[in-house]
C-alpha positions as CSV (number, residue, x, y, z in Angstrom):
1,X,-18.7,60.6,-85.2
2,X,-18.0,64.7,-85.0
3,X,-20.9,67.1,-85.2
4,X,-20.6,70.7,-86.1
5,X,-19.9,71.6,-81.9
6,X,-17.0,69.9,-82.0
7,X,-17.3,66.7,-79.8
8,X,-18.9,63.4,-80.3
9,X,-21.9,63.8,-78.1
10,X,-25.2,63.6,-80.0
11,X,-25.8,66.6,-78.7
12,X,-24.7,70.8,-78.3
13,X,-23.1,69.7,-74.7
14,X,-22.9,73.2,-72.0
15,X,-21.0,70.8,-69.6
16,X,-18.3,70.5,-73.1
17,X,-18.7,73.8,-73.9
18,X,-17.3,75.3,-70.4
19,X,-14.7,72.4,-69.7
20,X,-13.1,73.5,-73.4
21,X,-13.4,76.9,-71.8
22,X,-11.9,76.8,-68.7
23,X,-9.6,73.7,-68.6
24,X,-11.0,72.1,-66.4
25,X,-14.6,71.2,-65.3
26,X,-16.5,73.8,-63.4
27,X,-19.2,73.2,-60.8
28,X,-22.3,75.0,-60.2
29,X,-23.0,76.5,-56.7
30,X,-26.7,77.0,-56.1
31,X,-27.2,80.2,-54.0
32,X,-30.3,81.8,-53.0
33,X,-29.9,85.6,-52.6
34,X,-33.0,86.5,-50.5
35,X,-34.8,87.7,-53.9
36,X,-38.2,87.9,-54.4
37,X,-40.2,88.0,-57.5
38,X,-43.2,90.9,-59.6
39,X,-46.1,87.5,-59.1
40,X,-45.3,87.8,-55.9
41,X,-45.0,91.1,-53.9
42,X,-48.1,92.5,-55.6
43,X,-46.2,94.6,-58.3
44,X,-48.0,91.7,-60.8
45,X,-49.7,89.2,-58.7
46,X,-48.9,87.5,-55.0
47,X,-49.8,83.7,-55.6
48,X,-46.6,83.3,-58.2
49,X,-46.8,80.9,-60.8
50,X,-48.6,77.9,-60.2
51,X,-45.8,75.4,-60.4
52,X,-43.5,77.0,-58.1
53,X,-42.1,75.9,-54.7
54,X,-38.2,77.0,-54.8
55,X,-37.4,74.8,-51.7
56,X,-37.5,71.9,-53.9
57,X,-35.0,72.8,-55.9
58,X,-32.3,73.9,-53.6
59,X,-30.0,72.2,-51.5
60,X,-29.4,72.1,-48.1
61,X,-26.8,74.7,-48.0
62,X,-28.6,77.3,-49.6
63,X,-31.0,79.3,-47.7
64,X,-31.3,83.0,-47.2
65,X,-30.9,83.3,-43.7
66,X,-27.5,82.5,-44.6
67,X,-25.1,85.0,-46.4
68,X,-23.4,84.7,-49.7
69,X,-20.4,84.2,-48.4
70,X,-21.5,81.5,-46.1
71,X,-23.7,79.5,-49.0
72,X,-20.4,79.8,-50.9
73,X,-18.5,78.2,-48.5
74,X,-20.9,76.0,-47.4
75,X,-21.6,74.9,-50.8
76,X,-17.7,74.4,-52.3
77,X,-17.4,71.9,-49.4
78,X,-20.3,69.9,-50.2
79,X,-19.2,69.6,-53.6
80,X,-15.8,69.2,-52.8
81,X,-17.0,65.5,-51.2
82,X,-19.6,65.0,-54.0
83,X,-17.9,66.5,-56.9
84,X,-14.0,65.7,-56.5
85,X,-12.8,66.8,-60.4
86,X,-14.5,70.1,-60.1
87,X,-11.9,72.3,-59.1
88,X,-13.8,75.9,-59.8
89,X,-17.2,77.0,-59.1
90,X,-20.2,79.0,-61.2
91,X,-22.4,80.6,-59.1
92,X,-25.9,80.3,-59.6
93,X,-27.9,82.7,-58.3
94,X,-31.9,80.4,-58.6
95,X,-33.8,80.9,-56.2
96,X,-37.2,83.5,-57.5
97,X,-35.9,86.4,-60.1
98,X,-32.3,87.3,-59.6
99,X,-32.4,91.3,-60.9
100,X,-35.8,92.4,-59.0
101,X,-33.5,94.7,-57.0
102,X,-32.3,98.0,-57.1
103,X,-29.1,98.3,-59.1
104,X,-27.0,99.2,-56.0
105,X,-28.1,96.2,-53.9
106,X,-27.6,93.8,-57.3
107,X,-24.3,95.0,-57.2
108,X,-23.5,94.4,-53.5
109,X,-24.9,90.8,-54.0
110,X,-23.0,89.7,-56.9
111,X,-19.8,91.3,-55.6
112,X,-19.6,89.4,-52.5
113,X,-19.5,86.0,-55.0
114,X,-17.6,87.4,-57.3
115,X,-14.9,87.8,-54.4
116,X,-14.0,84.6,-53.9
117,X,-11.0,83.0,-56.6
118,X,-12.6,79.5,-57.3
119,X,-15.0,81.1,-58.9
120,X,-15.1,81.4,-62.2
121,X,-18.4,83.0,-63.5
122,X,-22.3,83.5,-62.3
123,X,-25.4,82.9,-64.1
124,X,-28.3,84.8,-63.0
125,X,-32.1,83.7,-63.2
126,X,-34.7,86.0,-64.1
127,X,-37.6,86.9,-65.6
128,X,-38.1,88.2,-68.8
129,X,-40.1,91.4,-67.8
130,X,-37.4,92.3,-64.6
131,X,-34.4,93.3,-67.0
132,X,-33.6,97.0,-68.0
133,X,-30.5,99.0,-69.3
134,X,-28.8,99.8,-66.3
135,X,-28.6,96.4,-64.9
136,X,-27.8,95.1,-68.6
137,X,-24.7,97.7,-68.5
138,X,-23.5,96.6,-65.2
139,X,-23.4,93.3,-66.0
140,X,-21.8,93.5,-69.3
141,X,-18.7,95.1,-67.3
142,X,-18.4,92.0,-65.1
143,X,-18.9,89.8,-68.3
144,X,-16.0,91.4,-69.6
145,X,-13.9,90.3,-66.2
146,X,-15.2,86.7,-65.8
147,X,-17.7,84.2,-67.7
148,X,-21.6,85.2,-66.9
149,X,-24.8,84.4,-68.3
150,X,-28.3,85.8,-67.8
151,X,-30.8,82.9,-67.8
152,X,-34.5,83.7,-68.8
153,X,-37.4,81.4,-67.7
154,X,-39.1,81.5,-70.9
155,X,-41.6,78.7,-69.6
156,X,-43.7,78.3,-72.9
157,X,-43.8,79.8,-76.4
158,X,-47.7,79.9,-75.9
159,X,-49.0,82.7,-74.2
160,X,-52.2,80.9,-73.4
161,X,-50.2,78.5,-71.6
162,X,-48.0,81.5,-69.5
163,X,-51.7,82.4,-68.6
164,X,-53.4,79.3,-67.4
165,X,-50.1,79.0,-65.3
166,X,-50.2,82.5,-63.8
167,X,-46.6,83.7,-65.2
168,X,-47.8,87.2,-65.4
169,X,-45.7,87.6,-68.7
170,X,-46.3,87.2,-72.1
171,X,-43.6,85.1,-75.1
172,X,-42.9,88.3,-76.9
173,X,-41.6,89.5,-73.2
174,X,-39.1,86.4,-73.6
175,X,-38.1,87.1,-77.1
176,X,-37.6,91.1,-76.6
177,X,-35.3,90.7,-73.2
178,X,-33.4,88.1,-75.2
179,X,-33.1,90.3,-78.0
180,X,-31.9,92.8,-75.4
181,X,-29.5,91.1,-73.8
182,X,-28.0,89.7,-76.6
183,X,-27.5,93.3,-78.1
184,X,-26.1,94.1,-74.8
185,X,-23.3,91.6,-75.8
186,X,-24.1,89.3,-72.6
187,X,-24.1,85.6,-73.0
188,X,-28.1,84.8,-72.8
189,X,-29.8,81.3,-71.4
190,X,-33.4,80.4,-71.7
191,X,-35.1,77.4,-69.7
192,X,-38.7,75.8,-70.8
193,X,-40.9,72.9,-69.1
194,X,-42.4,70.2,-71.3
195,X,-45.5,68.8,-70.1
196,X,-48.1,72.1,-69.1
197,X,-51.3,71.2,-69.1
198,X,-53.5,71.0,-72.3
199,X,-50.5,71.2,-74.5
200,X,-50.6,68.3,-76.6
201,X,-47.0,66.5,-77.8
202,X,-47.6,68.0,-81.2
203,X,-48.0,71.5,-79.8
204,X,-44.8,70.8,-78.0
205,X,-43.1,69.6,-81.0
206,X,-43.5,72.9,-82.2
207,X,-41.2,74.4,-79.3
208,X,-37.8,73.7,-81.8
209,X,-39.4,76.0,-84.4
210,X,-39.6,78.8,-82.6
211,X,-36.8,78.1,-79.9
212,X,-34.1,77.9,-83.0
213,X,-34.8,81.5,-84.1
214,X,-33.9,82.8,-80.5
215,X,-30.3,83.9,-80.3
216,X,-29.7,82.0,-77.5
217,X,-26.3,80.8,-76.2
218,X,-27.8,77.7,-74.2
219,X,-30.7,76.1,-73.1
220,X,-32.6,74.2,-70.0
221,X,-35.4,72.1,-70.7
222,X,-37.2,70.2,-67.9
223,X,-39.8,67.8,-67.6
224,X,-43.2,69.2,-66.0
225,X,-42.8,68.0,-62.3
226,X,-46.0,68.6,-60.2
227,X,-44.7,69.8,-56.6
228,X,-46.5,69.8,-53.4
229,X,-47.6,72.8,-51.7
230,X,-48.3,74.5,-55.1
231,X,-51.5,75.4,-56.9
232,X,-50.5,73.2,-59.7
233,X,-50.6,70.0,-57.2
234,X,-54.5,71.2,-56.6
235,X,-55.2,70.9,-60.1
236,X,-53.4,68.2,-60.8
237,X,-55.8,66.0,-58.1
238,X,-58.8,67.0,-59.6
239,X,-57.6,66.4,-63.6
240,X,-54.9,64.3,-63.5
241,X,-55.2,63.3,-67.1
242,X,-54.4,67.1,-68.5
243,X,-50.6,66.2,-67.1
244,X,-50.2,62.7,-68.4
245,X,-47.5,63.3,-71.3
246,X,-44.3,61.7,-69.7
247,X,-45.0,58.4,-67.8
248,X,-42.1,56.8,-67.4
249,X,-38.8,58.1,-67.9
250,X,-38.2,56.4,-71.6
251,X,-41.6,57.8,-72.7
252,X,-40.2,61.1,-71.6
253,X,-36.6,60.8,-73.6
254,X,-38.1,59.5,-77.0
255,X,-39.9,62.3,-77.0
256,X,-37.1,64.8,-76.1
257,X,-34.9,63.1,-79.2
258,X,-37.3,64.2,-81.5
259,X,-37.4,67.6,-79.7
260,X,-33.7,68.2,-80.1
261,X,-33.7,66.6,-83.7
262,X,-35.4,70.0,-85.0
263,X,-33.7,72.4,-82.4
264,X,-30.7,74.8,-84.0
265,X,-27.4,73.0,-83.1
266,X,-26.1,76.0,-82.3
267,X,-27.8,76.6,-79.1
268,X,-26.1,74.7,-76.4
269,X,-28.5,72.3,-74.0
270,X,-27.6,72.5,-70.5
271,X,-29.8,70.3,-69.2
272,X,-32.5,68.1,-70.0
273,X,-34.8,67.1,-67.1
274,X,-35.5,68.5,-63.4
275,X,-35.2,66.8,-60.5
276,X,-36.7,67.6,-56.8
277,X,-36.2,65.3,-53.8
278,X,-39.1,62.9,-53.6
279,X,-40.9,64.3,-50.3
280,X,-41.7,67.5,-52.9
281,X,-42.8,65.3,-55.9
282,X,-46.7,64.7,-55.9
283,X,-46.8,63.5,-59.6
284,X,-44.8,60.9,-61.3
285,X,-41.7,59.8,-59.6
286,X,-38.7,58.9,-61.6
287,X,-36.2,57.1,-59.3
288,X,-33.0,57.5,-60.9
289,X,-30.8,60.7,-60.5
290,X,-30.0,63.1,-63.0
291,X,-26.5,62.0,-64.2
292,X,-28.2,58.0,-65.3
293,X,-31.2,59.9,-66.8
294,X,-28.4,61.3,-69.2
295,X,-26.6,58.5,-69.3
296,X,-29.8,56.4,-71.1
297,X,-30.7,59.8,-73.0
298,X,-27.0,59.9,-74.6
299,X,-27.6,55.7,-74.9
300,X,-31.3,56.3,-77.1
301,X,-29.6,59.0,-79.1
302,X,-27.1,56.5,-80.1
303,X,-29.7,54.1,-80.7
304,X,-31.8,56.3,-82.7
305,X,-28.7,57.5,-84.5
306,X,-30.0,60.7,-83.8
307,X,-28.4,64.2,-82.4
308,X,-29.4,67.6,-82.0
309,X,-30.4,69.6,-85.4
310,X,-30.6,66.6,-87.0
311,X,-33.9,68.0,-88.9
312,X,-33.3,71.3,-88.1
313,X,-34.1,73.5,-91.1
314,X,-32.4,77.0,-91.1
């Protein structure tokens, strides 16, 4: 069976998307750039969003002690063991919000990875509200030189949700950077968590609706995940039942299906769950790694006979 995106996945595939690109598949390096983030240095707040412990999502390679250059390095050998047929590199810059800089120090930073040749393109995390016109212009240059991608964490589309988690932003903040950087002509990302508290599955199911009218190029959803050492862990001992959406992994990917059923097949999914070594998870722990998660998602899809847009009303 062919959809509209040109493959037979059931769904928008990134991973298709850039392998039709380049040739060839492309690996992502994880680097953390020593950034730090507005809900954090006291431009906006200092305790940072309430779900957020960045060590657990980065590997052992990257840490800011350690330059670029070295993380680089460091990380293209580690993948050259795990990942074998991925002979070029994206570098993702993660770790806290990846343009809170001054324009000359942004472009000292993403110099130094754009300097190596097995690399291939960046994407850059950020927040919506940490995105202006002369970093958009910069950028756009290097986009016209190698692939790159601006990923926004949009979170939620409810802004009563961005505040009970302490985000500090507001949706229309998501939707008017996105609007911007489209504009700009810069290939634009969004990533949102399923699974905040007091959002019911019906209130989630409304994500698609609103999601689809973003022009976005791709998109990262994740499963809520409740880490320890955050505020979110505190909150989650003392009312436990506010977070129980997604018990078990299939609960989780039913759910998803219909998600991606209404979602605009154009914009491409990158991923669809998160994953943090288990001495960071304090909620509900979901043994497998990401690649069999996938594999049983793409298995229920066929299943369902279900794909991405497969309700999606234009």
């Amino acid at each position: 069976m062919q959809f509209s995106w040109g493959h037979s996945r059931r769904y928008n595939s990134y991973t298709q998307y850039l392998k039709k690109l380049f040739g060839f598949r492309v690996q992502k390096l994880t680097i953390n750039a020593g950034f730090t983030c507005p809900n954090r240095d006291g431009t906006k707040g200092i305790d940072g969003c309430t779900y957020c412990r960045n060590e657990a999502f980065n590997p052992s390679y990257c840490n800011p002690k350690k330059s670029i250059k070295q993380q680089i390095e460091e990380g293209i050998e580690f993948h050259k063991f795990r990942y074998r047929r991925a002979p070029r590199y994206m570098v993702y810059f993660q770790a806290y919000t990846n343009t809170y800089k001054p324009l000359n120090e942004l472009k000292k930073i993403y110099e130094e990875a754009l300097s190596f040749q097995d690399v291939v393109g960046i994407s850059i995390g950020t927040r919506p509200d940490c995105i202006n016109d002369d970093i958009l212009n910069y950028l756009l240059n290097i986009s016209k030189k190698i692939y790159l991608v601006i990923e926004f964490g949009i979170e939620s589309i409810y802004d009563s949700t961005l505040k009970l988690v302490n985000r500090q932003h507001s949706f229309a903040d998501s939707v008017n950077a996105i609007a911007k950087t489209v504009s700009a002509g810069i290939n634009t990302g969004g990533h949102i968590i399923l699974g905040f508290p007091y959002e019911t599955k019906e209130e989630m199911l409304y994500y698609p609706n609103i999601i689809s009218k973003l022009p976005l190029h791709s998109l990262k959803i994740h499963q809520l995940q409740i880490i320890k050492g955050t505020k979110m862990e505190e909150e989650y001992k003392i009312n436990p039942e506010k977070f129980n959406h997604f018990n078990s992994i299939d609960e989780y990917l039913l759910f998803l299906i219909k998600f991606i059923e209404k979602l605009n097949p154009n914009i491409m999914i990158e991923r669809i769950a998160g994953e943090v070594p288990p001495n960071f998870n304090a909620g509900i722990q979901w043994k497998p790694r990401y690649d069999v998660v996938l594999q049983r998602f793409e298995k229920l899809l066929e299943e369902h006979n279900s794909w991405q847009g497969k309700y999606y009303e234009n």
